[in-house]
KOLVOBA-534259 format. One record per residue (C-alpha): z, x, y; residue in three letters; residue number from 1. Coordinates in steps of 0.25 Angstrom, whole numbers. Example, Ala and Ser with C-alpha at 12.3 -4.5 7.8 and 13.67 -1.06 7.14 Angstrom:
BEGIN
{up=31 | east=49 | north=-18 | type=Ala | seq=1}
{up=29 | east=55 | north=-4 | type=Ser | seq=2}
This chain:
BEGIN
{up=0 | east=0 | north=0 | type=Unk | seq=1}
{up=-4 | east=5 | north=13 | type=Unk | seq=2}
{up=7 | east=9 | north=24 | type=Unk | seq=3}
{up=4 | east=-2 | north=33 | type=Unk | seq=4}
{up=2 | east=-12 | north=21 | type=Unk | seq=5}
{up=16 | east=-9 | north=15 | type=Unk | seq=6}
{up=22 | east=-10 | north=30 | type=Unk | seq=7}
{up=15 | east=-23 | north=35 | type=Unk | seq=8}
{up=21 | east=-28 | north=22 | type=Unk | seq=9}
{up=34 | east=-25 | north=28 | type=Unk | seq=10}
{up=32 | east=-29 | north=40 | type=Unk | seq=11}
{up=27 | east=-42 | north=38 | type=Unk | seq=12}
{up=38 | east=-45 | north=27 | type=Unk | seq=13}
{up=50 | east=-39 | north=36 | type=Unk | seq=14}
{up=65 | east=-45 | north=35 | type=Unk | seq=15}
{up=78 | east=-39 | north=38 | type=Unk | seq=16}
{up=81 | east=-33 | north=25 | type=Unk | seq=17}
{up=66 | east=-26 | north=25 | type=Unk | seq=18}
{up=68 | east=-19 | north=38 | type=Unk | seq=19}
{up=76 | east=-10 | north=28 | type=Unk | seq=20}
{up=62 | east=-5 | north=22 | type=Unk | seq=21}
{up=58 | east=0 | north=37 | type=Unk | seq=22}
{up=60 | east=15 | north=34 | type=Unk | seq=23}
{up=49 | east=13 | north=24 | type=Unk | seq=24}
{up=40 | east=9 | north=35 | type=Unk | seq=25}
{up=42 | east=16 | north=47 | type=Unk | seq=26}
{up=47 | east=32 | north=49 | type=Unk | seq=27}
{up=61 | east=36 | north=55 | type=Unk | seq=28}
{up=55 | east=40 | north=69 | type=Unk | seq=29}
{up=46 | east=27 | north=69 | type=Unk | seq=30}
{up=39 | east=24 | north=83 | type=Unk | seq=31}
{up=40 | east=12 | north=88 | type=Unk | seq=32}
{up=35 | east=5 | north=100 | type=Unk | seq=33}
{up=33 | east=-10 | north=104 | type=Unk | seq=34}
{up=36 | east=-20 | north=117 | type=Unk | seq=35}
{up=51 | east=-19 | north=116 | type=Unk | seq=36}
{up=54 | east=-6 | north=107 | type=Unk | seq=37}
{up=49 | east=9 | north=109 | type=Unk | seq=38}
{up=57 | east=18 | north=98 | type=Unk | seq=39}
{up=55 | east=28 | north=88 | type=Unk | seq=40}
{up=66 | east=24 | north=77 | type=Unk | seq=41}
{up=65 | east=17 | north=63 | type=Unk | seq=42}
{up=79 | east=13 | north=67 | type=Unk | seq=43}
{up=74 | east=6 | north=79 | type=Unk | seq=44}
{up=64 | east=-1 | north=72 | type=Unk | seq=45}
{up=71 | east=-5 | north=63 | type=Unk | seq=46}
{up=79 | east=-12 | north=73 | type=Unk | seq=47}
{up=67 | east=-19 | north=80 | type=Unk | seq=48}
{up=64 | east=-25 | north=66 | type=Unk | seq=49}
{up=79 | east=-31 | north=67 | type=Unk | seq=50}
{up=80 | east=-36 | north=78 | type=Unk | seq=51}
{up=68 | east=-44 | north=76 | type=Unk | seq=52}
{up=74 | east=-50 | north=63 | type=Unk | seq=53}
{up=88 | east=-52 | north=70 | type=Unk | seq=54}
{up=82 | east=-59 | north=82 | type=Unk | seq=55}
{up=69 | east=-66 | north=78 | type=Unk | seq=56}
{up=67 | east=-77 | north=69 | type=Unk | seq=57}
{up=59 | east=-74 | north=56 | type=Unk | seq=58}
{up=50 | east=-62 | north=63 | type=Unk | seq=59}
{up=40 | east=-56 | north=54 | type=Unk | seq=60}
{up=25 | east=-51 | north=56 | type=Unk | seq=61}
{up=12 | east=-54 | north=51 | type=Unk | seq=62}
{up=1 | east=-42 | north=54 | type=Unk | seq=63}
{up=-13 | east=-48 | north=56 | type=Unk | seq=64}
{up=-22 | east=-34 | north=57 | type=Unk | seq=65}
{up=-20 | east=-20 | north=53 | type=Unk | seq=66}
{up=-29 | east=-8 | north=56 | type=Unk | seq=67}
{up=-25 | east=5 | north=47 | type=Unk | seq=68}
{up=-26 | east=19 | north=49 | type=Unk | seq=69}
{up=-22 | east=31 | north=42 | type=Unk | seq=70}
{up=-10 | east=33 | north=51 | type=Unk | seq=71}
{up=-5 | east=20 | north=55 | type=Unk | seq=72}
{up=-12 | east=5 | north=58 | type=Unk | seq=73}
{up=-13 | east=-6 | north=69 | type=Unk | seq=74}
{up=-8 | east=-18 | north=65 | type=Unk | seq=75}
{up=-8 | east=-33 | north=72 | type=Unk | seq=76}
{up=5 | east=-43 | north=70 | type=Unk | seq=77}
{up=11 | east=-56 | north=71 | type=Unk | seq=78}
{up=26 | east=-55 | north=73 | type=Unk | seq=79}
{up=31 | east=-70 | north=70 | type=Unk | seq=80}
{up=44 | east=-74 | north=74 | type=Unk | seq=81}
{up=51 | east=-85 | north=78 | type=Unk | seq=82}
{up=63 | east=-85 | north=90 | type=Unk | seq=83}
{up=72 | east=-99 | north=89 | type=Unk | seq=84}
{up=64 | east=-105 | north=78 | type=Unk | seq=85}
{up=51 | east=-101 | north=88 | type=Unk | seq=86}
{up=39 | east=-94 | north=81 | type=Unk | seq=87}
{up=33 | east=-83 | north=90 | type=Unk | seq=88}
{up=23 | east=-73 | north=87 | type=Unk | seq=89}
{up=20 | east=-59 | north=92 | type=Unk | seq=90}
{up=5 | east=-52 | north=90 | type=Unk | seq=91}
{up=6 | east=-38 | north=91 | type=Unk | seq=92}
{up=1 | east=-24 | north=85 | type=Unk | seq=93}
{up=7 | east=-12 | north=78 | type=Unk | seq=94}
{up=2 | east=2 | north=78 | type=Unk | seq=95}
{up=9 | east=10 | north=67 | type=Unk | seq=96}
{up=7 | east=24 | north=62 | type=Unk | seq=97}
{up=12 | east=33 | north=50 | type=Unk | seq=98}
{up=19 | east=43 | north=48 | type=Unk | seq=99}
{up=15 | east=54 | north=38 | type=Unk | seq=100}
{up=24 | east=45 | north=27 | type=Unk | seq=101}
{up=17 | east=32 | north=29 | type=Unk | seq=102}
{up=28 | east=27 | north=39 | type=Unk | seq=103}
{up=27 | east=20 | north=52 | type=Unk | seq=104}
{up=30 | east=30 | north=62 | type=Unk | seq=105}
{up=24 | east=23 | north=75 | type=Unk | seq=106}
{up=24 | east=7 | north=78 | type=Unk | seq=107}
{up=20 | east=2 | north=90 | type=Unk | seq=108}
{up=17 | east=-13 | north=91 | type=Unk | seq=109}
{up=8 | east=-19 | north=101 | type=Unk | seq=110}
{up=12 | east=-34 | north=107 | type=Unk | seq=111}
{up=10 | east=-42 | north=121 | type=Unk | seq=112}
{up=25 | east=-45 | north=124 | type=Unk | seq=113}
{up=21 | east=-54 | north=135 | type=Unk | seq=114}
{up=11 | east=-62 | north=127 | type=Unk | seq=115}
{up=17 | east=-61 | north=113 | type=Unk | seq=116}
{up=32 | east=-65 | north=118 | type=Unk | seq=117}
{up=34 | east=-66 | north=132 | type=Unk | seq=118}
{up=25 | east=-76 | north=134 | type=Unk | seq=119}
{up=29 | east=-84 | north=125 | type=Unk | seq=120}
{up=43 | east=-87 | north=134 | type=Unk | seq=121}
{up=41 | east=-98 | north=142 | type=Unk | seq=122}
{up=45 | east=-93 | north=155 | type=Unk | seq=123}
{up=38 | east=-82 | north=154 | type=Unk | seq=124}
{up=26 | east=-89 | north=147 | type=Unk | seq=125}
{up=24 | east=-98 | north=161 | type=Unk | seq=126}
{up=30 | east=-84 | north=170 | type=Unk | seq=127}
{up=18 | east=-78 | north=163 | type=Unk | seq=128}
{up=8 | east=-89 | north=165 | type=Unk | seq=129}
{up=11 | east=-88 | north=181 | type=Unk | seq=130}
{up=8 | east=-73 | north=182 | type=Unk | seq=131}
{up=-6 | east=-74 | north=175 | type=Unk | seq=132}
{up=-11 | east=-87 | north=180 | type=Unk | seq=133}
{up=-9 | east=-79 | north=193 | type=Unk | seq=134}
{up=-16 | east=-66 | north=191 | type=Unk | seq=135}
{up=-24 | east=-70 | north=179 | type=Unk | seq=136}
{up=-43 | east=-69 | north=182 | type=Unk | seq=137}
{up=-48 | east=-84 | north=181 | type=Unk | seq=138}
C-alpha cells in the first residue's frame, strides 16, 4: 500500500483512540502550517487533531482528489463536521511531503477561512455582504 493510500485511510477513518497510530504517519519534527497553526511538532499536531474531536461534533474528512509524486502528493478534502447539532463543511487542500522513512514531514493545508467559516456566521455573513456589494465591478 502506497504512503498516501495507507495515510488517507487513517485519515479518513480517525477517532480518538486512532490518534495513537499518528507517529506511524508523521515524523518527530513534523511541519505544519495551516490558517490557525504554524508549528514544527508531532506533539503539536497531535493536539490540533484533539482539540477537534473535544470541540467539534463527529468531525472527520472525506478527500475528493489526490495528485502523487515521488516525494509527497497534493490532496483535496472535505472536513465534515457539525457544531450544536449544525453540519458545516470546510473545502480545503494539503501538501504533504516524506521524509526518507516514508513519513509526513511537511503538511500544509490550504483553505479560505473567510468563505469556508467566516462567512458562514451570520453577522459576519450580511458585514460581508455590505463590504462587496460596495467595492464589487458590475
Amino acid at each position: 500500500m502506497s504512503q498516501l493510500l495507507h495515510f488517507t485511510k487513517w485519515i479518513e477513518s480517525l477517532t480518538p483512540r486512532t490518534l495513537s497510530d499518528i507517529n506511524k504517519h508523521y515524523s518527530k519534527d513534523v511541519y505544519f502550517k495551516d490558517p490557525f497553526n504554524e508549528f514544527t511538532s508531532i506533539e503539536r499536531i497531535t493536539l490540533v487533531f484533539s482539540h477537534m474531536f473535544e470541540n467539534l461534533e463527529k468531525p472527520h474528512f472525506v478527500f475528493i482528489n489526490t495528485i502523487e509524486s515521488g516525494e509527497g502528493a497534493f490532496l483535496t478534502w472535505d472536513f465534515i463536521f457539525a457544531i450544536k447539532g449544525k453540519e458545516m463543511k470546510i473545502h480545503g487542500g494539503s501538501l504533504l511531503r516524506w521524509d526518507t522513512e516514508g513519513k509526513i514531514n511537511y503538511h500544509r493545508d490550504y483553505w479560505d477561512v473567510g468563505e469556508e467559516l467566516l462567512l458562514k456566521i451570520p453577522v459576519v455573513k450580511s458585514f460581508y455582504r455590505l463590504i462587496y456589494n460596495r467595492f464589487k465591478l458590475t
